[in-house]
N, C-alpha and C positions, 0 to 999 in steps of 0.2 A: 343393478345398483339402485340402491333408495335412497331418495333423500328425505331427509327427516327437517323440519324447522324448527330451529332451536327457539323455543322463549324461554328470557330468563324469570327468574324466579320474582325480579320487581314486576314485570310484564303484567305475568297472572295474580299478583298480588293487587297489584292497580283495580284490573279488571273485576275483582272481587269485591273491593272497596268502591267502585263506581258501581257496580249493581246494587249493593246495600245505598250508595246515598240515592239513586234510584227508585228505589224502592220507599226512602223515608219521604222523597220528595212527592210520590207519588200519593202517599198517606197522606201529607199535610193538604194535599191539591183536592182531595176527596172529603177532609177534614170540613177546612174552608168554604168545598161546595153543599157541605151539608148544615152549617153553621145558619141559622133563621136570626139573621141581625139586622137591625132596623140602619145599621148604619149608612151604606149606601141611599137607601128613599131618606135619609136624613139632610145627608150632605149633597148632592149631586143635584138640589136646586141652586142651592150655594153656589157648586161651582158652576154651573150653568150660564146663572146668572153674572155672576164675574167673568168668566168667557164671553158674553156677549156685548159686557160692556167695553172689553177692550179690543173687540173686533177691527179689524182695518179697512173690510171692505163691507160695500153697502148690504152685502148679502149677509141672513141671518144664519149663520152655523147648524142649528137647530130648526125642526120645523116642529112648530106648536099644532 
């Protein structure tokens, strides 16, 4: 005697449509790291700087 495991037809349908977004998210993830944008060294003095002004303890967050 065999047994067989039944999936229904939503199952593998899911499973297909989560590979595809998978796969889209995978693209834009590779998109982004290949993207040469000044944005980041733009802003992230910014917030640095506002991070360290509302710090709560004596300790600097960042080391310069």
């Amino acid at each position: 005697m065999t047994t067989r495991s039944k999936t229904s037809h939503s199952e593998t349908n899911h499973k297909g449509n989560s590979r595809a977004g998978n796969a889209r998210a995978l693209q834009l993830v590779r998109e982004w790291l290949a993207e040469d944008s000044d944005y980041d060294a733009t802003v992230f003095p910014v917030l640095q700087a506002e991070l360290e002004a509302d710090r709560l303890s004596y300790r600097r967050r960042f080391k310069e």
